[in-house]
Backbone bond lengths (Angstrom), bond angles and torsions (degrees), N, CA, C in turn:
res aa  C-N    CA-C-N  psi(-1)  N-CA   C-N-CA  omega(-1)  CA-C   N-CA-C  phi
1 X - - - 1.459 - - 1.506 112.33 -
2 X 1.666 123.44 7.60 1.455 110.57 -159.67 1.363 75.59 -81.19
3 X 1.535 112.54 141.11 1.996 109.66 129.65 1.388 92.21 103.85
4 X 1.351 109.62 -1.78 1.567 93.89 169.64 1.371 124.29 -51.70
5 X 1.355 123.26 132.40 1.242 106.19 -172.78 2.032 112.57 -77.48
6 X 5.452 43.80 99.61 1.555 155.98 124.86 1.235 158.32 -144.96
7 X 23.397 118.94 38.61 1.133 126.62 72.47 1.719 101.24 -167.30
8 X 12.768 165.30 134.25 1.089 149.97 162.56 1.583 112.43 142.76
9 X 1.101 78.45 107.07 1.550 89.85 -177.85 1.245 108.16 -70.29
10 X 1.633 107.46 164.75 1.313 99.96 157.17 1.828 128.41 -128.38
11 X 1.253 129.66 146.55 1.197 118.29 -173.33 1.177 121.61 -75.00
12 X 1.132 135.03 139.25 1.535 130.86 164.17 1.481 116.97 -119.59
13 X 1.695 109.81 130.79 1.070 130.52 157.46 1.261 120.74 -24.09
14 X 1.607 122.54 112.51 1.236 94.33 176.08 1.722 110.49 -96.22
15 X 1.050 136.14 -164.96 1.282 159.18 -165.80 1.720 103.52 -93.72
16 X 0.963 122.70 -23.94 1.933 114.79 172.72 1.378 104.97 -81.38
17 X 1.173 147.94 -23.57 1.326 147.31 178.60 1.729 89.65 -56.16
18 X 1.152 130.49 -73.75 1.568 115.65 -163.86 1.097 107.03 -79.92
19 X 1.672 147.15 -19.26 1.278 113.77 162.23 1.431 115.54 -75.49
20 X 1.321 136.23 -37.63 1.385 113.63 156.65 1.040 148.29 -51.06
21 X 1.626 144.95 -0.74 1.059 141.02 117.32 1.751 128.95 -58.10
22 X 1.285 118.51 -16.93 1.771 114.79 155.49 1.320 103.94 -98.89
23 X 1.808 129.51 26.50 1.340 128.45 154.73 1.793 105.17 -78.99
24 X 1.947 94.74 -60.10 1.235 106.87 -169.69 1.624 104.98 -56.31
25 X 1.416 123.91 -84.47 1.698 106.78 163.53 1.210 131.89 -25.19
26 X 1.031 119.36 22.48 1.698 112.32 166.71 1.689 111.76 -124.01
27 X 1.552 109.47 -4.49 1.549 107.89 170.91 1.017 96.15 118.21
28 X 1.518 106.26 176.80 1.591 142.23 -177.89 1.581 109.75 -59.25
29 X 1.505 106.83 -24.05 1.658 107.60 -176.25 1.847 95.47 -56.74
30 X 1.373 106.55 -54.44 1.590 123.71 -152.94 1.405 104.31 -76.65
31 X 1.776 118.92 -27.12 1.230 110.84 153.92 1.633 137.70 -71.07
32 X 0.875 112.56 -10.94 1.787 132.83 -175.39 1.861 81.81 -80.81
33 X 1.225 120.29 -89.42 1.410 140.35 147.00 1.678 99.22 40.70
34 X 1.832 92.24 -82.93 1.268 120.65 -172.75 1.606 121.14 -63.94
35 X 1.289 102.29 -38.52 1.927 120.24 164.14 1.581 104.49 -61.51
36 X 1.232 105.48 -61.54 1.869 78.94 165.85 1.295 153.09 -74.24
37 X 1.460 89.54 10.34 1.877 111.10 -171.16 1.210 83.72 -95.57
38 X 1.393 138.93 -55.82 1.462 129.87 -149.94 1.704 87.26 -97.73
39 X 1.221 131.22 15.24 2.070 117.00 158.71 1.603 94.49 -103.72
40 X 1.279 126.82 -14.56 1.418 123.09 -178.62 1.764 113.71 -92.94
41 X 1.449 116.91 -14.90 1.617 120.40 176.24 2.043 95.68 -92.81
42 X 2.031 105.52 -20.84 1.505 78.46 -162.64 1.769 99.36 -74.47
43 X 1.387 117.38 -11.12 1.828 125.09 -165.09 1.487 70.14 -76.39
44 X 1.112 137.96 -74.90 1.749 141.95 -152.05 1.721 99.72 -32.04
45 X 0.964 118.24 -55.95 1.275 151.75 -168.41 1.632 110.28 -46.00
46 X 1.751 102.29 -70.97 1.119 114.01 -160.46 1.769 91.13 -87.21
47 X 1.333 121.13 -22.70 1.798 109.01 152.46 0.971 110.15 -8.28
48 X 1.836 128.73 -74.77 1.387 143.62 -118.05 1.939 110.18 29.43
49 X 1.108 85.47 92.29 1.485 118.99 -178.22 1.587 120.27 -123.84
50 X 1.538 113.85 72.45 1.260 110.98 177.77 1.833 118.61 59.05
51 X 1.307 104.72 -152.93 1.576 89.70 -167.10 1.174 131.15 -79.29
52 X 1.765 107.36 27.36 1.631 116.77 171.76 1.102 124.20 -86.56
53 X 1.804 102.33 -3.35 1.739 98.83 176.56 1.600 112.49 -98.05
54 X 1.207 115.27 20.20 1.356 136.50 -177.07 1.866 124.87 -93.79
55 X 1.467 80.32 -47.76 1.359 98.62 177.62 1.555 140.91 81.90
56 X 1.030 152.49 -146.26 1.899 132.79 152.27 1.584 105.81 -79.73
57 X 1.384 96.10 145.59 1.664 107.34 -178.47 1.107 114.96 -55.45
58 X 1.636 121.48 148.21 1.415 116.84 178.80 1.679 106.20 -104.17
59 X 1.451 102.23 171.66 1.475 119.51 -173.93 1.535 101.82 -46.54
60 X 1.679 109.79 -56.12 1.082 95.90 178.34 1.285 143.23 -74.18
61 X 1.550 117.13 -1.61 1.343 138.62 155.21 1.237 121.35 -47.95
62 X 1.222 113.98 -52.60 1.710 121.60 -177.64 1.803 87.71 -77.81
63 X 1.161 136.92 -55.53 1.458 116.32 -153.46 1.611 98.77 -60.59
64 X 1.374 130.72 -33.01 1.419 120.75 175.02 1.361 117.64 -66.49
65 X 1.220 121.12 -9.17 1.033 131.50 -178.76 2.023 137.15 -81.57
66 X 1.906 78.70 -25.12 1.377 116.26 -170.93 1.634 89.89 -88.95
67 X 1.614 119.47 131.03 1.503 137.75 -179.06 1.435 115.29 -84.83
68 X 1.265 115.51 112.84 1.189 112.53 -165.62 2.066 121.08 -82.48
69 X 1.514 108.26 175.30 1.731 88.55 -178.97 1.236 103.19 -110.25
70 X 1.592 132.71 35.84 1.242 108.89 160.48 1.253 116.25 -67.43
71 X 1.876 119.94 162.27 1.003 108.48 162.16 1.342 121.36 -140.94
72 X 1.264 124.02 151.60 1.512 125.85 -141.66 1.510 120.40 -88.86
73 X 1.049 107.79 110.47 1.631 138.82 -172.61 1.740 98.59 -27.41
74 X 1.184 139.49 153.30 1.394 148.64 -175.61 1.939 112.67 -151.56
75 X 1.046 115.75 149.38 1.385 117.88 170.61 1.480 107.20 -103.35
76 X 1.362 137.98 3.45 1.407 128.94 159.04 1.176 100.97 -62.93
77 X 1.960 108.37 135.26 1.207 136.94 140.39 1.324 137.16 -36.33
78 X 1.233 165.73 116.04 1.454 144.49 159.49 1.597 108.27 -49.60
79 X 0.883 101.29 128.44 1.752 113.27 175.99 1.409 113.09 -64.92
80 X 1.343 122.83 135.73 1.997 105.14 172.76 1.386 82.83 -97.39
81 X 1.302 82.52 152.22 1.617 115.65 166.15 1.222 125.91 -78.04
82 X 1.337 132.83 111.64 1.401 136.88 141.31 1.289 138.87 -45.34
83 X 1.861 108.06 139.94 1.173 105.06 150.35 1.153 125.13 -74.38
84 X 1.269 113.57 121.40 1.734 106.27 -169.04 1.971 107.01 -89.88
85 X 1.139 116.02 -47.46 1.428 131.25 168.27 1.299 93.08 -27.69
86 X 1.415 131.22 -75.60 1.333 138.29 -151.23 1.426 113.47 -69.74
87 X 1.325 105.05 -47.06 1.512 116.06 169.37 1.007 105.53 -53.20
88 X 1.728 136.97 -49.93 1.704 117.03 -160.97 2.054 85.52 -84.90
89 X 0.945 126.06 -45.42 1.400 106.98 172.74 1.320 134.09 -24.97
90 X 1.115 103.61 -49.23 1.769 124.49 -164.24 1.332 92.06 -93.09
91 X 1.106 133.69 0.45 1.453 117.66 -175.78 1.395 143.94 -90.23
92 X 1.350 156.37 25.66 1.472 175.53 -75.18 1.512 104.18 -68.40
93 X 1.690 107.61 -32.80 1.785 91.44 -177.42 1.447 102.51 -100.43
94 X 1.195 118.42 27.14 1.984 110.92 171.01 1.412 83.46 -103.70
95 X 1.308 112.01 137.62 1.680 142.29 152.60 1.190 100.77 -13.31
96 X 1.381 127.47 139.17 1.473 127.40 169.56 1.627 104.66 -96.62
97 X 1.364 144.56 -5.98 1.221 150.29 125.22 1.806 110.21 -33.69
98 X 1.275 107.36 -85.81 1.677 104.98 171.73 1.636 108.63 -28.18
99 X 1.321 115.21 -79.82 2.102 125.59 174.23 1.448 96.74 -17.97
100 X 1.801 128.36 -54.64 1.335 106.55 -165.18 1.265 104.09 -116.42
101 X 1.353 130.37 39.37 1.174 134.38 173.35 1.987 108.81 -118.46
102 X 1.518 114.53 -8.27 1.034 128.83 -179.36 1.438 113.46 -87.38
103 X 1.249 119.38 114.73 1.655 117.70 -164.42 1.686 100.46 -161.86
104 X 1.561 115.39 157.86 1.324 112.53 -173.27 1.964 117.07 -54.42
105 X 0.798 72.22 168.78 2.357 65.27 174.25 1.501 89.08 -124.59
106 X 1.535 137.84 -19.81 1.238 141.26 172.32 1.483 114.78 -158.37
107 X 1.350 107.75 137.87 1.619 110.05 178.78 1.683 119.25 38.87
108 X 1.451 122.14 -95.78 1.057 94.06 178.23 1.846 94.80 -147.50
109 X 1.655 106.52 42.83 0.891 118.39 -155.66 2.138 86.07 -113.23
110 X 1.450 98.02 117.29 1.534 110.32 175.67 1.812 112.97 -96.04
111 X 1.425 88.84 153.09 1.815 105.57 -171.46 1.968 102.25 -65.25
112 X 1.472 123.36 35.58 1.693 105.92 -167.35 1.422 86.65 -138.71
113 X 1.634 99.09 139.66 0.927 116.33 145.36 1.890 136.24 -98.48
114 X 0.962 108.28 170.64 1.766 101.49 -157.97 1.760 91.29 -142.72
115 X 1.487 106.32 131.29 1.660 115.66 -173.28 1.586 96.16 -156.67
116 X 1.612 93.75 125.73 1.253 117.06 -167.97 1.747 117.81 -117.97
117 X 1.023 107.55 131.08 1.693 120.98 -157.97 1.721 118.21 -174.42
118 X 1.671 100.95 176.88 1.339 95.36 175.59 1.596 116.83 -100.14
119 X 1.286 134.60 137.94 1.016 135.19 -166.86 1.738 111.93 -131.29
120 X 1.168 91.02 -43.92 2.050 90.05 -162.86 1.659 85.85 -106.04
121 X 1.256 139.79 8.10 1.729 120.83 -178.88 1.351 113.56 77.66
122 X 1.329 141.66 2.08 1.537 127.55 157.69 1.378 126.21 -71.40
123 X 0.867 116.83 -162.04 1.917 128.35 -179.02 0.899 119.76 -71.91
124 X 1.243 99.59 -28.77 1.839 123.50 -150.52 1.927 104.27 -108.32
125 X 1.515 109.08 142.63 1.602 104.48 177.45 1.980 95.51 -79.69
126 X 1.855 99.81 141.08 1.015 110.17 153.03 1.887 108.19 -77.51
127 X 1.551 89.96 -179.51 1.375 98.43 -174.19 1.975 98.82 -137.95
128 X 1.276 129.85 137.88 1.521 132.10 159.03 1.673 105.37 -112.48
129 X 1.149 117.67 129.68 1.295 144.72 -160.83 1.692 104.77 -121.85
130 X 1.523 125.05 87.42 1.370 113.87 -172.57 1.746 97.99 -109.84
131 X 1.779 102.42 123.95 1.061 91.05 166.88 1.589 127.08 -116.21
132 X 1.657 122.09 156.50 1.312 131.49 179.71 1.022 141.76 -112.80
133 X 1.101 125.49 -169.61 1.588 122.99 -175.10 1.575 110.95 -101.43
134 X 1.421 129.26 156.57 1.538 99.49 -157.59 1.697 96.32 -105.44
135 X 1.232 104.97 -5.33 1.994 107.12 176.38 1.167 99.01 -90.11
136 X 1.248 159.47 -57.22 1.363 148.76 -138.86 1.445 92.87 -113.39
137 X 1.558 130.97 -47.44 1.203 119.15 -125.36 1.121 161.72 45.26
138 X 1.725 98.17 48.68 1.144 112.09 -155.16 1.882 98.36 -119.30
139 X 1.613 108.96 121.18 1.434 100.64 175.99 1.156 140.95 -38.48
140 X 0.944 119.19 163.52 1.767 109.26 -175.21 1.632 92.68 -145.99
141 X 1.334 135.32 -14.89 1.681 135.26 -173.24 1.232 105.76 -175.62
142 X 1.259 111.31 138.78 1.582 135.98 163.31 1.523 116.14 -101.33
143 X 0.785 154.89 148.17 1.760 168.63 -163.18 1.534 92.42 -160.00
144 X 1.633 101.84 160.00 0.972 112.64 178.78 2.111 87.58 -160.24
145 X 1.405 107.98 123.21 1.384 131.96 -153.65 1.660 114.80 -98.88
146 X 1.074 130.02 47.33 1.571 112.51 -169.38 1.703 113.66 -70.34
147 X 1.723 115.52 136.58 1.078 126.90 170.15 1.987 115.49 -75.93
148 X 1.465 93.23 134.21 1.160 109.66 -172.36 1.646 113.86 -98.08
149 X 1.703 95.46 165.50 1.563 88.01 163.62 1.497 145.04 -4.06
150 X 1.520 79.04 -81.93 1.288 100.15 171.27 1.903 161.48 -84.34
151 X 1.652 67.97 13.25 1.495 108.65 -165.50 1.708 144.05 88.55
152 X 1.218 79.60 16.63 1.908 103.89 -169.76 1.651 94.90 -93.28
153 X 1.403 102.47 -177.36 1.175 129.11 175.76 1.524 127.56 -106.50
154 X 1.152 127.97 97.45 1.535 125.21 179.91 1.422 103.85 -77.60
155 X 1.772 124.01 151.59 1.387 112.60 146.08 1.512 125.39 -101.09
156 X 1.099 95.00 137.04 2.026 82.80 -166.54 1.705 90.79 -143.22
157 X 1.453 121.80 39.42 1.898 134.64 120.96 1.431 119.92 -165.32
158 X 0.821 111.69 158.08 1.702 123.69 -167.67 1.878 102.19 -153.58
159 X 1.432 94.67 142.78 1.512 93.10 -169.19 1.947 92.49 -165.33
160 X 1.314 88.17 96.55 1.435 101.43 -176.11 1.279 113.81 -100.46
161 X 1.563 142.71 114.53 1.305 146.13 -166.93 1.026 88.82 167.09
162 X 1.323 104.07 169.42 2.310 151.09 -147.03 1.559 87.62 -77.33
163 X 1.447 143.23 152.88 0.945 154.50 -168.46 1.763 115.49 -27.66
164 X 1.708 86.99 92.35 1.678 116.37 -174.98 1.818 91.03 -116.78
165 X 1.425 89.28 137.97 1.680 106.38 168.31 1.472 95.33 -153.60
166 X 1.841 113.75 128.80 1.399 124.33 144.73 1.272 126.71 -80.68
167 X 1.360 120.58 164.34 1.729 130.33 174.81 1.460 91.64 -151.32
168 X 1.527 82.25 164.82 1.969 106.96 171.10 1.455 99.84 -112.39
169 X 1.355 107.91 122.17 1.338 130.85 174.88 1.283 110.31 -107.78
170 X 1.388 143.21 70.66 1.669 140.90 157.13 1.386 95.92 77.75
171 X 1.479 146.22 37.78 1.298 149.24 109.46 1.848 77.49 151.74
172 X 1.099 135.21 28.08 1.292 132.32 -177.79 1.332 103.38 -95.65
173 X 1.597 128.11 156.59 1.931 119.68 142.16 1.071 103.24 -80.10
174 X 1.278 124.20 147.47 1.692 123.64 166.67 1.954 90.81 -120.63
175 X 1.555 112.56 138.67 1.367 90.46 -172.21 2.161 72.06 -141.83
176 X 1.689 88.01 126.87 1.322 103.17 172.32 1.504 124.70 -94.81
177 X 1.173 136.98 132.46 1.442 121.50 -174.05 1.695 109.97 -143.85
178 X 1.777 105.71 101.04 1.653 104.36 176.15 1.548 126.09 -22.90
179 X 0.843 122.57 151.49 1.725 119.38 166.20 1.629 97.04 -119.92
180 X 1.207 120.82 127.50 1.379 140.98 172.44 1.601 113.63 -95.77
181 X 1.156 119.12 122.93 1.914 114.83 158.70 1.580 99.30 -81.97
182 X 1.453 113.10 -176.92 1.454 153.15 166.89 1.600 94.28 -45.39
183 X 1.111 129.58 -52.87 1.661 156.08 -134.68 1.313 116.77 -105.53
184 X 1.862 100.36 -36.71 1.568 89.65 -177.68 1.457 139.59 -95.41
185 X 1.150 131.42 -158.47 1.176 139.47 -129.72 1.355 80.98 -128.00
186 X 1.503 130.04 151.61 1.627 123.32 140.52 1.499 122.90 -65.73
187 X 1.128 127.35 -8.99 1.814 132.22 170.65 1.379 96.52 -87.30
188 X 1.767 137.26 -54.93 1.023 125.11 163.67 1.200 161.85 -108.55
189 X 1.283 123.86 80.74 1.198 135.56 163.67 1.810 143.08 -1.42
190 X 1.273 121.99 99.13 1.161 105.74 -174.85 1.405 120.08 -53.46
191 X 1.083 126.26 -41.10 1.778 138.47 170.16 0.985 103.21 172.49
192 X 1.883 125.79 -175.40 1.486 131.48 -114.83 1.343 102.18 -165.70
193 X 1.147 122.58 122.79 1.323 112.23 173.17 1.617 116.75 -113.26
194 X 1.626 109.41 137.63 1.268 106.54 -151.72 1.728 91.28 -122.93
195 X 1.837 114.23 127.16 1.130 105.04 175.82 1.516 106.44 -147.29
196 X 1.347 97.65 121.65 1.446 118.61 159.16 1.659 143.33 -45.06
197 X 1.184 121.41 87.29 1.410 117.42 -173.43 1.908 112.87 -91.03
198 X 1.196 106.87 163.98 1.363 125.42 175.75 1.648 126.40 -133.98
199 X 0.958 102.11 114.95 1.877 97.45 -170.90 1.874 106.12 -82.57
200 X 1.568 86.45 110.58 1.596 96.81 173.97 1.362 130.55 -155.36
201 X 1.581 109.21 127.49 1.317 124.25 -168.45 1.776 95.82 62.83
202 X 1.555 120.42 69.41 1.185 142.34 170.99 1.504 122.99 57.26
203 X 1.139 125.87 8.80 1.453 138.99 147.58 1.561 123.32 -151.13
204 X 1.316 105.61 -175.08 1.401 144.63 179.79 1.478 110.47 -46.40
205 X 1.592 112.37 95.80 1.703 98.81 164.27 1.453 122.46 -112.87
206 X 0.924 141.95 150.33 1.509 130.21 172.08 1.183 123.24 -81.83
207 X 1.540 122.55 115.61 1.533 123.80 -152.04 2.072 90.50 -104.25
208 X 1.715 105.40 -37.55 1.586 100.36 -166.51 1.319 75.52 -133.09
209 X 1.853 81.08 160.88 1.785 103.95 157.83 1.731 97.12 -156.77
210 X 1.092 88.77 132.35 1.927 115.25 161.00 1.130 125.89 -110.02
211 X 1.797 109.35 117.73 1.269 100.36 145.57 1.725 137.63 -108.03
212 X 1.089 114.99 136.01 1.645 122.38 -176.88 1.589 125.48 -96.30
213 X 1.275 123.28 69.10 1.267 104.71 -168.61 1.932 115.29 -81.37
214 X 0.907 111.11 166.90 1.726 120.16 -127.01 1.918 74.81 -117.99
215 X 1.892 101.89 152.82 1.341 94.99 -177.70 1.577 105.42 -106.36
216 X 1.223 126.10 134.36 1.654 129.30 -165.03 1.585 104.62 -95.61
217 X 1.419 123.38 2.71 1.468 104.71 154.22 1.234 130.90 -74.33
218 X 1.516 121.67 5.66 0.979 126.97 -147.47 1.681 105.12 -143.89
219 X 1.549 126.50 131.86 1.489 99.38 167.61 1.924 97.15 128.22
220 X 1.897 94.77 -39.03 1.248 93.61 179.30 1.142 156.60 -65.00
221 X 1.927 110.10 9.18 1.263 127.38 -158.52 1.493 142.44 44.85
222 X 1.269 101.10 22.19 1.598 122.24 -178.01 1.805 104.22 -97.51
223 X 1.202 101.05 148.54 1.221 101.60 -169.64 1.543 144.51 59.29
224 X 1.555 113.80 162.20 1.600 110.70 -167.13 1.471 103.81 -106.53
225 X 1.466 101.49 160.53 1.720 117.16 -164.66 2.241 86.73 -73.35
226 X 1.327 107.50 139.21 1.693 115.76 166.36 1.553 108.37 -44.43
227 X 1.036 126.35 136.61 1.305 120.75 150.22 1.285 121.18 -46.63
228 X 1.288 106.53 137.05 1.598 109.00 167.93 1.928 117.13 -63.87
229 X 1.352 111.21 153.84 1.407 111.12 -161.11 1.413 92.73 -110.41
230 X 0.946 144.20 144.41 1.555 145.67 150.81 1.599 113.85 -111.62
231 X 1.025 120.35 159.99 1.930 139.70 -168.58 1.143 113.18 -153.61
232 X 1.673 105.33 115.99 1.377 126.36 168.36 1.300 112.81 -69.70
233 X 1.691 106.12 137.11 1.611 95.27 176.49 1.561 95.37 -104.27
């Protein structure tokens, strides 16, 4: 359930290389032969007829040709990495239910994922911290982490509800959230509402919202896939 919607040719030989050497071994006939092949490419030639007035590639043709390994300089930062566990721990506006409801699902392996990008327009990478449930995987909170001054962590969104997952969409939040009936299933979903935020003039506005409702003939695990059909021709 996480994320439901939360960058050389080659040459070939041609075929005149070996009959021209059982041209040349065969005598003076095959050389005469050859003197008029090369007075009939020089008329071809002085035509100017497409790529015969060019001639065979030169050295320096192929070296422009050959891809080089520079590689191209960028102004992205490397992001540091967070503890994300600790951060939603330590944090005063996550649920104090969620704080003690957050625990390994194996060894010392926690239900969150952690996605790093630009979000609010500073220098610095924000961070979205979605956390889940460790049987279904189904969200339970989104955070959204801006780095400070001083190197800490601010929270500046929180979005606590039933299977919620954020993403970074091209400096956007995109924050997805299941829609459940009376009826359903945790695998299926009646539909989803999908809404777009924008950080401006120091927070979170909502620029889009989608809704998707989901088709229920489908999904229910009843029944077998058709046989495949095959046709004789």
């Amino acid at each position: 359930m996480r994320g439901l919607t939360g960058s050389t040719g080659s040459t070939t030989r041609g075929p005149g290389r070996g009959r021209l050497g059982a041209g040349l071994a065969a005598g003076s006939t095959a050389v005469a032969g050859l003197a008029a092949f090369g007075l009939f490419c020089s008329g071809c030639s002085a035509g100017g007829t497409g790529t015969r007035d060019e001639g065979p590639a030169s050295a320096q043709q192929v070296a422009r040709a050959t891809p080089t390994s520079t590689v191209p300089s960028g102004t992205a930062k490397p992001a540091p990495r967070v503890d994300a566990v600790t951060l939603v721990k330590g944090d005063p506006k996550v649920s104090r239910q969620l704080r003690n409801d957050l625990k390994p699902c194996t060894g010392d392996e926690y239900p969150v994922d952690t996605s790093y990008g630009t979000l609010t327009g500073g220098p610095e990478t924000d961070v979205v911290v979605n956390v889940m449930t460790c049987g279904d995987s189904v969200g339970v909170g989104t955070y959204v982490y801006q780095r400070q001054a001083d190197g800490s962590y601010g929270n500046v969104f929180a979005a606590e509800v039933p299977a919620v997952y954020g993403t970074i969409d091209r400096g956007d939040l995109v924050v997805t959230t299941q829609v459940y009936g009376s009826k359903d299933s945790v695998t299926y979903p009646s539909g989803e509402d999908v809404v777009t935020y924008r950080w401006t003039a120091g927070r979170f506005t909502e620029t889009d919202r989608v809704h998707n409702d989901f088709n229920r003939a489908v999904g229910s695990g009843e029944g077998d896939l058709p046989a495949p059909q095959t046709t004789q021709n």
